[in-house]
N, C-alpha and C positions, 0 to 999 in steps of 0.2 A: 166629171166636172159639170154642173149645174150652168146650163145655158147662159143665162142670166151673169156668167160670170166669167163668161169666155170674153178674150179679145184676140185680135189678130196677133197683134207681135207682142212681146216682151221685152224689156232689153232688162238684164241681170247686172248690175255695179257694184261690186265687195268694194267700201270704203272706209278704209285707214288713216285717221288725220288728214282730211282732204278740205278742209272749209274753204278756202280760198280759192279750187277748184271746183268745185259743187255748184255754184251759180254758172259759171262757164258752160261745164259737159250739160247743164239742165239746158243751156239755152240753145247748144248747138246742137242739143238731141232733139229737143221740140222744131228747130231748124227745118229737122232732116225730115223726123216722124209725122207732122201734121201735114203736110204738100200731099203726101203718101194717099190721104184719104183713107185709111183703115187705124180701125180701133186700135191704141197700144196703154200697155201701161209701163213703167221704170219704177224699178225693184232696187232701190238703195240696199244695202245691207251692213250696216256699221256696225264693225270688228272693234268694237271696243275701242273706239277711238278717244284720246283724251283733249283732242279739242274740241271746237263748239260746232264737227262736222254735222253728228246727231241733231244738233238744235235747226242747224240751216232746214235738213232736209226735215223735221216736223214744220218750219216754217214754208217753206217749199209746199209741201202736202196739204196745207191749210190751204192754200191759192191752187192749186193744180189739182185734181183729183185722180189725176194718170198715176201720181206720183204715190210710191208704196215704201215703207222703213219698214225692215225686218231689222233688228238688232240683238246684238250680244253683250253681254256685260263686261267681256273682258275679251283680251285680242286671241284669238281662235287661229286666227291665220286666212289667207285668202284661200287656200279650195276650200275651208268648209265654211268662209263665208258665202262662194260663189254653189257648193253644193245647196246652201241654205236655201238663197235665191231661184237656185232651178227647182226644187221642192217647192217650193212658193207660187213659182210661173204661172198663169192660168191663159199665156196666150199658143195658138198654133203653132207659133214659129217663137224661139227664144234667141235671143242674142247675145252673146256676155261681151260686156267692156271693162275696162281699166278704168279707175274713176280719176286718174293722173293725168289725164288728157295726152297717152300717151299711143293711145288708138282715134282714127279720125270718123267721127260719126257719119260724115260723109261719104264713107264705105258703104254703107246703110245699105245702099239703093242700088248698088253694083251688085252686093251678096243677096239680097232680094232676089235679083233677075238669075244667077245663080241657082238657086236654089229651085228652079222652075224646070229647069234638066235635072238637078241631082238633090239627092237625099239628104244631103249634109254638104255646109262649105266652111272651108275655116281660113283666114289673113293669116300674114306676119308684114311689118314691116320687114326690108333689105335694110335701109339705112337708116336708124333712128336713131336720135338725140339723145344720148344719155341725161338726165339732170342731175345737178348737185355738183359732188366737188370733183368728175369728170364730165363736165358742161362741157360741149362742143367734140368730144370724144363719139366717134361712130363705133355701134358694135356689128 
C-alpha cells in the first residue's frame, strides 16, 4: 500500500437500506474518531440497497473526505459486503460495524487501548435491543 494512502484506522459498514440511520452512525463515528487525533477513513459499502441509503452516503462523501462508498448493484449479503470493505481498507488497524446502530461507536476507544496488548479484539453486546416487530425483547 502506497504511503500516501495509508491511514490509521478504518472502520468497515456493510449497509442495507439504512438511510435514516446513516446520518446518525456518520455523526457518532466522527464523534468518537476525530478526539482520537489519528487518520481514519469510513468505508460504507451498499449491498444493494433500494433505498436512498447509496445517495446519503455520495452526499456524505462530498462534504467529508474520510468518507468512502464501495457498492453493489444488487444485495450480496453482509459478509461479502463487509469482506468487500476489508479488501478496500487502507488503514493499520480496521474495525467493522453494523450500520444499524446496533454496535456503539463508543466502544471505539476501549478496543483501541485493547489492542495495544493483543493482536486482535472482538465485542458482543450481552443485552441488546432487538428492533422491529420484537422491540424491547432482549436476546
Amino acid at each position: 500500500m502506497a504511503e500516501e494512502n495509508r491511514v490509521d484506522i478504518s472502520i468497515v459498514a456493510p449497509v442495507y437500506n439504512e438511510e435514516g440511520n446513516l446520518p446518525i452512525l456518520t455523526s457518532q463515528l466522527f464523534g468518537v474518531l476525530e478526539p482520537l487525533g489519528k487518520t481514519f477513513e469510513i468505508i460504507f459499502v451498499d449491498d444493494g440497497s433500494k433505498d436512498r441509503s447509496r445517495q446519503i452516503i455520495r452526499e456524505m462523501a462530498s462534504k467529508y473526505p474520510q468518507i468512502r462508498l464501495l457498492g453493489f448493484k444488487t444485495n450480496c449479503g453482509e459478509t461479502a459486503a463487509g469482506a468487500a470493505g476489508l479488501k478496500g481498507a487502507r488503514g493499520d488497524i480496521v474495525i467493522t460495524i453494523d450500520a444499524d446502530l446496533q454496535n456503539d461507536p463508543k466502544d471505539i476507544p476501549t478496543m483501541l487501548e485493547y489492542l495495544k496488548e493483543y493482536d486482535m479484539v472482538t465485542g458482543w453486546r450481552q443485552k441488546r435491543t432487538i428492533r422491529g416487530s420484537n422491540e424491547g425483547r432482549r436476546r
